[in-house]
C-alpha positions as CSV (number, residue, x, y, z in Angstrom):
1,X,0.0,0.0,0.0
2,X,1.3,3.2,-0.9
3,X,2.0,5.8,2.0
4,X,0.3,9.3,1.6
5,X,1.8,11.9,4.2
6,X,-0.8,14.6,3.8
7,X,-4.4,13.9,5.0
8,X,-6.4,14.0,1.9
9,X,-9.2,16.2,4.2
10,X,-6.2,19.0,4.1
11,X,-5.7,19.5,0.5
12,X,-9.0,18.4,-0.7
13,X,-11.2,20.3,1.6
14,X,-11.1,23.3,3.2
15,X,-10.1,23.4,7.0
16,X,-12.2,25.7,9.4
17,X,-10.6,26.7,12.2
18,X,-6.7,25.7,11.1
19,X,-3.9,28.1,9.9
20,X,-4.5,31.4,8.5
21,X,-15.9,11.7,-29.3
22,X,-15.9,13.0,-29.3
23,X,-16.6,11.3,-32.6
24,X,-14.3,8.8,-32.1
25,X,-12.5,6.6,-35.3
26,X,-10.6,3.8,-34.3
27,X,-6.7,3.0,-35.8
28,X,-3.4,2.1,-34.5
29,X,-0.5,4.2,-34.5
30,X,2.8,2.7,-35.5
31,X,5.0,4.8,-34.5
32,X,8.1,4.0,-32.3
33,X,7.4,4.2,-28.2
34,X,10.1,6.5,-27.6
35,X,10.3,10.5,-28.3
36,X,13.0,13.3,-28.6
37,X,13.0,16.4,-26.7
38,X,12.3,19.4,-29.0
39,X,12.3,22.9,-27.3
40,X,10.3,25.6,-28.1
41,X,10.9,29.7,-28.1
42,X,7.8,30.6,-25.4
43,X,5.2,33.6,-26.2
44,X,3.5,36.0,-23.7
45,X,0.2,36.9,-23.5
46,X,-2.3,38.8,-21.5
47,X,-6.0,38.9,-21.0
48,X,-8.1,40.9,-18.8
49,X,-10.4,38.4,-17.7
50,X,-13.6,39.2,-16.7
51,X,-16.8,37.4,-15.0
52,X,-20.0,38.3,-16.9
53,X,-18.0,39.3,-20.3
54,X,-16.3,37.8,-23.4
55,X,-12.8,38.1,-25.3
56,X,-12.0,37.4,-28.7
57,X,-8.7,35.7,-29.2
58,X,-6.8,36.3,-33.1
59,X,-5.9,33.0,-33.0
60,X,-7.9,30.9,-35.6
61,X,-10.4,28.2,-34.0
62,X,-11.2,24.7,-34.4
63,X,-13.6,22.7,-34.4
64,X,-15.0,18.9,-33.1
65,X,-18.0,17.8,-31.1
66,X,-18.0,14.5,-28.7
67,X,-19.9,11.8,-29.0
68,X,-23.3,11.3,-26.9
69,X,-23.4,15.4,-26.3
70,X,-25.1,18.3,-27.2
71,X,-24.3,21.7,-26.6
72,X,-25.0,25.2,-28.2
73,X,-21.6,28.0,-28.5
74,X,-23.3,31.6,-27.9
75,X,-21.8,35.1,-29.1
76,X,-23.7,36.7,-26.5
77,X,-21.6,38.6,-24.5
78,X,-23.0,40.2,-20.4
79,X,-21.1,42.9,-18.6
80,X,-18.1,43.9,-20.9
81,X,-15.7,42.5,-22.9
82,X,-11.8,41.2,-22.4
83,X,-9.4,40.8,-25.4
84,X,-6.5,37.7,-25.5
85,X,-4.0,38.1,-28.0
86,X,-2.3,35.1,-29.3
87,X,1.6,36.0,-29.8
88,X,3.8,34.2,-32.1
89,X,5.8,31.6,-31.2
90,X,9.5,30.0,-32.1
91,X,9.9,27.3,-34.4
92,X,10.4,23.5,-32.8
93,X,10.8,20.1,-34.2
94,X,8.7,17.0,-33.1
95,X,9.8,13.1,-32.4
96,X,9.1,10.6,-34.4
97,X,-25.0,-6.7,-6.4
98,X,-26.1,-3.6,-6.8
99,X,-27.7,-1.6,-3.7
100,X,-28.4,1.2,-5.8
101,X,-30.1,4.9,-3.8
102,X,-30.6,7.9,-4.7
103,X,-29.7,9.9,-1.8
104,X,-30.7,13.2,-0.7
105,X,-29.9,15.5,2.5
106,X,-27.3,15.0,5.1
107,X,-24.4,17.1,6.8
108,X,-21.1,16.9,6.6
109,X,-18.6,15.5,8.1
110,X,-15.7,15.8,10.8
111,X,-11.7,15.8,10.1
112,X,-8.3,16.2,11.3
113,X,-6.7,19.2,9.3
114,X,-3.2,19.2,10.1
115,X,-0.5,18.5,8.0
116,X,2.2,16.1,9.6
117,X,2.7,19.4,11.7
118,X,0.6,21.6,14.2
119,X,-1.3,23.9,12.1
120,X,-3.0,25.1,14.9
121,X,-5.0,21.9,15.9
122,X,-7.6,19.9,14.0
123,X,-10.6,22.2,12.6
124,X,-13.8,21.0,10.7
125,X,-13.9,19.7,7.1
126,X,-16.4,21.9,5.6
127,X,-16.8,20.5,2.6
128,X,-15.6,18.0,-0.6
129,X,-17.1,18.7,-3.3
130,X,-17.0,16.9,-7.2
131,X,-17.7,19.1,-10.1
132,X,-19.5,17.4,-13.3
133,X,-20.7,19.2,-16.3
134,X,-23.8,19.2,-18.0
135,X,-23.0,19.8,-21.7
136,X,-26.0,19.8,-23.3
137,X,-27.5,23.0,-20.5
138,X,-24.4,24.2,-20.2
139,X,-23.9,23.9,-16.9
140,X,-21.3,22.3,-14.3
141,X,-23.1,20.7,-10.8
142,X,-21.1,20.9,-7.6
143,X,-22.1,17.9,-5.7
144,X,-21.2,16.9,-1.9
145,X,-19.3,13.3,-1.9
146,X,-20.0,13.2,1.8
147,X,-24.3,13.5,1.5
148,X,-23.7,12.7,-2.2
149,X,-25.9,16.4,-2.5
150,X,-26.0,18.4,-5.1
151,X,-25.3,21.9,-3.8
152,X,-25.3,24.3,-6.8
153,X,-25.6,24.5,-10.4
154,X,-24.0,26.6,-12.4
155,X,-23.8,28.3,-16.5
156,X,-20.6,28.1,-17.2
157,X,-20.5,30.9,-20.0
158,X,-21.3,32.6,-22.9
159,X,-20.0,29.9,-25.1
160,X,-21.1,26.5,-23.4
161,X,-21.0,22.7,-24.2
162,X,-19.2,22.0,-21.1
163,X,-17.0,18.9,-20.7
164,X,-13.5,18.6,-18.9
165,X,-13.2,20.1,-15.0
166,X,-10.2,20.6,-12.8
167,X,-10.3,21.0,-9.3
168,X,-7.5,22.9,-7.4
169,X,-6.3,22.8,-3.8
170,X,-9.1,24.9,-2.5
171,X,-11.6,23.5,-4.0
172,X,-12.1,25.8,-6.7
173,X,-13.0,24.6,-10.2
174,X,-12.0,25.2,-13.7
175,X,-14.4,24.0,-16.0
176,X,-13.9,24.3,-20.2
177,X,-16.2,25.1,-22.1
178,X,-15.4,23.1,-26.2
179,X,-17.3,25.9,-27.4
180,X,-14.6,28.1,-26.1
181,X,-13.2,29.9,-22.9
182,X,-13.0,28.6,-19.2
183,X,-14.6,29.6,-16.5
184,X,-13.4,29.6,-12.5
185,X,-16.3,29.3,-9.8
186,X,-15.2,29.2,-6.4
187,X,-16.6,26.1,-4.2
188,X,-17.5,28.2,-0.9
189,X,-19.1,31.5,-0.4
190,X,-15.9,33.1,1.5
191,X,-14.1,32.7,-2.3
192,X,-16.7,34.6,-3.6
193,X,-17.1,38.1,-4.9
194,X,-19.7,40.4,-3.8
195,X,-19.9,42.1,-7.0
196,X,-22.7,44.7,-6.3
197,X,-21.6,45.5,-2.9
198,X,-24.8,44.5,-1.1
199,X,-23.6,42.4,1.7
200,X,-24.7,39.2,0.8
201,X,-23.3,36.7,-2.3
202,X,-26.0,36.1,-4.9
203,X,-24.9,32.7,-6.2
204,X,-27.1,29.1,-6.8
205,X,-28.2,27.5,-3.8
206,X,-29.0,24.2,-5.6
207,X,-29.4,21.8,-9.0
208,X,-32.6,23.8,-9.5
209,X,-31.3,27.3,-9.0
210,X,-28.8,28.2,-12.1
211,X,-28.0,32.0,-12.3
212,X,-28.0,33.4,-15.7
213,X,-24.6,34.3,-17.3
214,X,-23.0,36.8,-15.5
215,X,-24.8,37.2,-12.5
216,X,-23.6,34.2,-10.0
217,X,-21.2,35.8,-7.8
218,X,-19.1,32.4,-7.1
219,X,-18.2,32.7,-11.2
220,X,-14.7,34.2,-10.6
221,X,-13.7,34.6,-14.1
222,X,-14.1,33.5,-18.0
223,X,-11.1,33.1,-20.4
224,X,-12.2,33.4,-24.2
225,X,-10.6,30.4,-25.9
226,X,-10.9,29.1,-28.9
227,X,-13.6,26.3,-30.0
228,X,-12.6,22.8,-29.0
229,X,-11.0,23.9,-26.2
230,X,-10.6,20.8,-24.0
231,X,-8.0,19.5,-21.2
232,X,-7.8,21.8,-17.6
233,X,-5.5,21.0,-15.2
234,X,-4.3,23.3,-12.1
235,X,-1.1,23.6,-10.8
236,X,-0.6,23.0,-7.1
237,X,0.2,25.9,-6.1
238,X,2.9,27.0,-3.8
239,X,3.0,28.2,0.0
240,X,3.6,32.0,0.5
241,X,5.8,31.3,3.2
242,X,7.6,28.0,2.2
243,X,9.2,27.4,6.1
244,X,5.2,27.6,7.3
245,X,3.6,24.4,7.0
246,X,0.5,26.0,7.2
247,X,1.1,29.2,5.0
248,X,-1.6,30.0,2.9
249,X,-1.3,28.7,-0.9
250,X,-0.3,31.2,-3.6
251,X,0.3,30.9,-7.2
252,X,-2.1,28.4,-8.5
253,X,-2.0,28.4,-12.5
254,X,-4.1,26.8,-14.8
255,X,-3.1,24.9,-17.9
256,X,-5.1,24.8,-20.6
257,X,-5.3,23.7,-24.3
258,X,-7.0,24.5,-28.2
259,X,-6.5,23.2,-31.2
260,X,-4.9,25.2,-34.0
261,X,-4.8,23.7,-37.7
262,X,-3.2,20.5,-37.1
263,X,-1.3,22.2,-34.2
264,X,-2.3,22.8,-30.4
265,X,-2.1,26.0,-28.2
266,X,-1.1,24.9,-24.8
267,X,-1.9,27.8,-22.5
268,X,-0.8,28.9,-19.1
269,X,-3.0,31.2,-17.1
270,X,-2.8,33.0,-13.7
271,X,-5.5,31.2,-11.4
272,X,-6.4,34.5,-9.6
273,X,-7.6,36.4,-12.9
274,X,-7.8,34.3,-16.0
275,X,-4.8,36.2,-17.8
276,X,-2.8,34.4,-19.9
277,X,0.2,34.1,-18.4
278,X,2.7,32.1,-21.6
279,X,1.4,29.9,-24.2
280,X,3.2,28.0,-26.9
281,X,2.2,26.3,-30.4
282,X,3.1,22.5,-30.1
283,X,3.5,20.9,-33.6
284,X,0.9,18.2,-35.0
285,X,-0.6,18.3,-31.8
286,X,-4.4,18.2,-33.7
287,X,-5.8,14.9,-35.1
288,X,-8.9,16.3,-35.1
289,X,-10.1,17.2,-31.8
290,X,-7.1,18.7,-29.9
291,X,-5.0,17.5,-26.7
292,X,-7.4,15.3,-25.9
293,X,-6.9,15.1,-21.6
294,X,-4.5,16.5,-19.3
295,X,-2.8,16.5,-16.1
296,X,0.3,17.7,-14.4
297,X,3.3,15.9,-13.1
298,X,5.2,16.8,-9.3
299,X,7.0,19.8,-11.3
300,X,3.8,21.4,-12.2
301,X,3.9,20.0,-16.0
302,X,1.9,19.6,-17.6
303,X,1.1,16.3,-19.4
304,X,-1.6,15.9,-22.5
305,X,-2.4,13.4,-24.9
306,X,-3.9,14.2,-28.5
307,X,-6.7,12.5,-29.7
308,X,-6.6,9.5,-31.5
309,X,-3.3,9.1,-33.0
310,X,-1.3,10.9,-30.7
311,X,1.1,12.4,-29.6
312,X,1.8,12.6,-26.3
313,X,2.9,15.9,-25.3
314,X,4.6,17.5,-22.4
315,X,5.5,20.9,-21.8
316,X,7.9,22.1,-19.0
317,X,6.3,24.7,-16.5
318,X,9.9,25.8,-15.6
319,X,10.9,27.4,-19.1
320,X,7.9,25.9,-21.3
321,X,10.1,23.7,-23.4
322,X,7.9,20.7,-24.7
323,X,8.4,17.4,-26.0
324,X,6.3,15.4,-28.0
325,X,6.2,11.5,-28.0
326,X,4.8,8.9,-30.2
327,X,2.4,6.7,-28.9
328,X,3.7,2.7,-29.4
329,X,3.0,0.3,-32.1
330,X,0.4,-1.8,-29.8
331,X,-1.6,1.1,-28.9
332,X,-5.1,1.3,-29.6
333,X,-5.2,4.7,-30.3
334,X,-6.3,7.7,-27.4
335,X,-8.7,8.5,-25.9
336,X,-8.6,8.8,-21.4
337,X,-5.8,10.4,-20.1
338,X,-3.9,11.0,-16.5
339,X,-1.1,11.2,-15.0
340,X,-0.1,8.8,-12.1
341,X,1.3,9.6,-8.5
342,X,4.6,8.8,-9.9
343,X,4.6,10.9,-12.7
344,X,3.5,8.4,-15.7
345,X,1.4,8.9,-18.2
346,X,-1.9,7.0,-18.9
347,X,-3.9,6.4,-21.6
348,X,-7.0,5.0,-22.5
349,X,-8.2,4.2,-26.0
350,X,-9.8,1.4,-28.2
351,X,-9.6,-2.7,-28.3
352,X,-9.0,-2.7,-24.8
353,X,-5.9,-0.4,-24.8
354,X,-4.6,1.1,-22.0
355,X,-1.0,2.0,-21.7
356,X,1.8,3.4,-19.2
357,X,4.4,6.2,-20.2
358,X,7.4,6.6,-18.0
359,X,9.3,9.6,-18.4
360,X,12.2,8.3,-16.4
361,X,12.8,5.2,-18.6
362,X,11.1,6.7,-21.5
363,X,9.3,3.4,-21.8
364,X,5.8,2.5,-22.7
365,X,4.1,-0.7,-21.3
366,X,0.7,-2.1,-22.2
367,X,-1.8,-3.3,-19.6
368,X,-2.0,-6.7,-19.5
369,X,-4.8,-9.8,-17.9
370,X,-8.1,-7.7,-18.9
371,X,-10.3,-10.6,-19.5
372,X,-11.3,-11.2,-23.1
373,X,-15.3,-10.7,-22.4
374,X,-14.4,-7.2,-21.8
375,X,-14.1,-5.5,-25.0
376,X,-14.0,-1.4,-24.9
377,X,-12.6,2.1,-24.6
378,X,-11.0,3.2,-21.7
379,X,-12.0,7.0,-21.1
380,X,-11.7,9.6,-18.0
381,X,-9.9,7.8,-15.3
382,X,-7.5,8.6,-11.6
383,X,-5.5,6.5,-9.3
384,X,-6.2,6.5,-5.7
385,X,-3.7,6.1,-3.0
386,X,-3.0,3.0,-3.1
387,X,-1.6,3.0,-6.6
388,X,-4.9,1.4,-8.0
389,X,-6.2,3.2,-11.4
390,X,-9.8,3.1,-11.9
391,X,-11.1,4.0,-15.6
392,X,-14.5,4.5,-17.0
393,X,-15.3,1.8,-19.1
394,X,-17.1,1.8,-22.5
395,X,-18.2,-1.4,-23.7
396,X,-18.9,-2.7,-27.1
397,X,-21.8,-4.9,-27.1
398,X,-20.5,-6.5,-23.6
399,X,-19.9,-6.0,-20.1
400,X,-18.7,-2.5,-19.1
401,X,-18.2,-0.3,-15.7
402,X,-15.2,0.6,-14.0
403,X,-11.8,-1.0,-15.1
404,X,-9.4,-1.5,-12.1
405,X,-5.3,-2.0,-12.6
406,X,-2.6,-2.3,-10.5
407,X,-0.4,1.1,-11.7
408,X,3.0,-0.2,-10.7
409,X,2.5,-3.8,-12.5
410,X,0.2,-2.3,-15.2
411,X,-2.0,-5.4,-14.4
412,X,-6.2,-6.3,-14.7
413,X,-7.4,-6.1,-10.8
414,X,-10.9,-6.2,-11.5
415,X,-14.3,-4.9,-13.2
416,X,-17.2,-3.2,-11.3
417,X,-19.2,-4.4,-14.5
418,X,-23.4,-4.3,-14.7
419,X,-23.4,-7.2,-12.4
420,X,-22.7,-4.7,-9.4
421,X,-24.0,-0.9,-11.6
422,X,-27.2,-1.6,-12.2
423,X,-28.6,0.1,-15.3
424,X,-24.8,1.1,-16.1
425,X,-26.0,2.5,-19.3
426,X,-22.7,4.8,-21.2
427,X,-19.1,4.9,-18.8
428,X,-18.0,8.3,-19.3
429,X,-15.4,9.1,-16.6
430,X,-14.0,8.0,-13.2
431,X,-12.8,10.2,-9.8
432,X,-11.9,9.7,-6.4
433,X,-13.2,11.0,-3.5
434,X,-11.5,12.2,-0.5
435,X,-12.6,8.9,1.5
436,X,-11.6,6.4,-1.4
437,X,-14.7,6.3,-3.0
438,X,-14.9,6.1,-7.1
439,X,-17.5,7.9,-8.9
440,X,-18.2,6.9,-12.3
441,X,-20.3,9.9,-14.4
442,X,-22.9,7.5,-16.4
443,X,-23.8,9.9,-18.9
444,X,-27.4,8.2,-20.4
445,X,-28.5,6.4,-17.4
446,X,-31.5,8.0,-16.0
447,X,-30.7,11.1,-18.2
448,X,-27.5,11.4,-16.8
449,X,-26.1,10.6,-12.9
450,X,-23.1,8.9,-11.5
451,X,-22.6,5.9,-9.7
452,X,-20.7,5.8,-6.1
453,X,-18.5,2.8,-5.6
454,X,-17.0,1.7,-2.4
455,X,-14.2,-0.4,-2.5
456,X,-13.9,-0.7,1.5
457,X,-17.5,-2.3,1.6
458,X,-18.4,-3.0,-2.1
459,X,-21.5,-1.4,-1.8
460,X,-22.9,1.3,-4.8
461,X,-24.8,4.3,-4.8
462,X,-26.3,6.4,-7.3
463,X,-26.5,9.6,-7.5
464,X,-29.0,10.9,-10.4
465,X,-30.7,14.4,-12.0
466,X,-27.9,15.3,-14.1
467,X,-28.3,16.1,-17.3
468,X,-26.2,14.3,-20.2
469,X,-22.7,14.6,-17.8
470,X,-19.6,14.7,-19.8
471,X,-16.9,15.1,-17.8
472,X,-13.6,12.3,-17.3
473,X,-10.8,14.3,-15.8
474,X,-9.8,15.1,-12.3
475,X,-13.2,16.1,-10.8
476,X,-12.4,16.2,-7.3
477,X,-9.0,17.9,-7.3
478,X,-7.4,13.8,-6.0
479,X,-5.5,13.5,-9.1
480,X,-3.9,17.0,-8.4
481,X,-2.9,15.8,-4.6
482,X,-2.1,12.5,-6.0
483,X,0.7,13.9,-7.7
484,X,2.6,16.3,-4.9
485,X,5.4,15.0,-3.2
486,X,5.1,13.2,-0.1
């Protein structure tokens, strides 16, 4: 079992009390398993961010739709606009038995807060929340994994179809609109802005009560980006004083990515406003639909794979240099994508591929033992602290759930198939919780819901009234602590 240092209640949830296809074609890339480093001259641009308005970016826009969803892009704009320039960038090369509930109300619960040192003694864990989108409303739902409540609702900008969410050490969410932009909502009221200066925070106070465009005052920020815009993934972040163990976190970025002819902006913007901070053109980073998923390593790199053929493609948050790497001959092509507690790379794609990149030995590996009745597509998946991977998992014609593998052996464990989710009806993406519980975002079944497994006790939950949910990257902000060093 793999030791974790920091309570998962600390960085997950925030302590009271303590310190101050996507139309998807299948095919097999052939393409050797091992990349060169390429380095890439780095551009600068800002943004003036703003909640309630849009920004037009000169960079050209692409397009792509995933499978399953439905989703409108508005021009509308609310309260002002922002402009984001694309710069130029320097040239670069590129290597070759199913108890199943629906379960309403509850309080949450108690935690210790602490650190491994005294942060002032053990406070209350207010909250944990995970965010999942509703693409077709355009809308992201904040639900409670302790009541398994939904707690808010919320639009998510001016130009929706909302998929991929990131979750950063506070809680906060980044969700990313494929019809362009991101938007940042903050997950409890003292985050908030009171925008009118009346005293009280006007912001949805349930899955029935979304604010229109503009007007939630948890909505921190929108980024204009352009169309297809998919992978989000925050940077952890690092501690204003770094000799406090209990100094306050500052500094928390947010990688981002869009397509650009058969090319990809990766972006990097400040978490506090939405500017864009550096971005940088990565070369034959677009088969179609973008950097498909993303997810950052200990150094705060970030890690993306393109959809289907590949590449691979990291970029450096020191001096945003990049590298791009082939995916191997036995891959199935891409599709689900993170980044484990030791760095790797995994990805998820068709014929029953899943495979492990290590940047240390520059090495791919194919999972191995997955029973031959299970025939599918691995999508959104996250390990949990005990170096397990749990992946949504899309079947064709046969069983499907939740794939489980072994991350150091790159084994089969197990499937949580329709034996144990019953009704499973369309796998879309897999999380973990802050008490080791897996939620799976079913995106058809009963119009849209998740199911809650428990590995401790076996036993499932399901949590419904969601609406089409498309979202398979790190929903609860674990994937993001998974990573950190211990």
């Amino acid at each position: 079992m793999r030791h974790i240092g920091t309570p998962l209640a600390l960085l997950l949830a925030l302590p009271l009390g303590a310190c101050n296809g996507d139309d998807a074609s299948t095919g097999t890339d052939t393409a050797s398993a091992t990349g060169t480093t390429t380095t890439s001259a780095t551009t600068t641009a800002t943004t003036a961010a703003t909640m309630g308005g849009t920004a037009t970016e000169s960079s050209s826009t692409g397009s792509g739709s995933d499978s399953n969803t439905s989703g409108s892009s508005s021009s509308s704009t609310t309260d002002g606009t922002a402009t984001a320039t694309s710069g130029t960038t320097g040239t670069s090369g590129t290597s070759t038995t199913s108890d199943t509930t629906t379960t309403t109300g509850g309080v949450s619960s108690t935690g210790d807060t602490t650190t491994g040192g005294d942060c002032g003694g053990g406070g209350i864990v207010d909250y944990s929340f995970i965010w999942i989108s509703n693409s077709p409303e355009n809308t992201v739902s904040k639900i409670n994994t302790m009541t398994l409540v939904e707690e808010a609702r919320y639009n998510t900008g001016p130009n929706g179809d909302p998929s991929r969410t990131s979750v950063n050490l506070k809680g906060a969410v980044a969700v990313v609109n494929r019809g362009g932009g991101v938007t940042k909502i903050a997950a409890v009221e003292d985050e908030c802005v009171d925008k009118n200066n009346d005293g009280m925070i006007f912001t949805s106070k349930g899955a029935n009560d979304v604010k229109p465009w503009g007007q939630d005052e948890c909505a921190l920020w929108n980024t204009p980006l352009p169309a297809a815009s998919r992978p989000a993934a925050w940077t952890s972040g690092e501690k204003q004083d770094p000799n406090d163990p209990c100094s306050p976190l500052i500094n928390e970025h947010l990688w981002v990515s869009a397509p650009q002819g058969s090319d990809a902006f990766v972006y990097l913007l400040n978490g506090e406003t939405g500017a864009i901070i550096k971005q940088v053109l990565v070369p034959g980073a677009n088969g179609g639909l973008g950097i498909y998923g993303g997810g950052v390593d200990a150094n705060n790199d970030f890690w993306g794979v393109t959809y289907s053929q590949g590449p691979l493609v990291h970029v450096r948050y020191a001096d945003f240099t990049f590298e791009t790497i082939p995916l191997p001959g036995f891959s199935g092509g891409a599709y689900g994508f993170t980044v484990d507690s030791k760095g790797r790379s995994w990805v998820g794609g068709w014929d029953n591929s899943l495979i492990r990149y290590d940047p240390m030995t520059k090495e791919w590996v194919q999972t191995t033992g997955i029973p031959g009745q299970y025939n599918g597509l691995s999508r959104g998946m996250n390990e949990d602290e005990n170096g397990d991977l749990w992946a949504a998992f899309l079947g064709f014609g046969g069983p499907q759930g939740i794939l489980r593998v072994d991350t150091d052996t790159a084994t089969f464990v197990e499937m949580i198939d329709d034996a144990k989710l019953s009704g499973v009806s369309t796998p879309t993406g897999a999380s973990v919780d802050i008490m080791g519980k897996i939620w799976m975002v079913d995106q058809s079944k009963d119009g849209g819901g998740a199911f809650v497994y428990n590995p401790a006790d076996m036993s499932v939950k399901w949590v419904g009234g969601l609406n089409g949910p498309y979202t398979y990257s790190d929903m609860t902000g674990y994937a993001l602590k998974n990573v950190l060093p211990q």
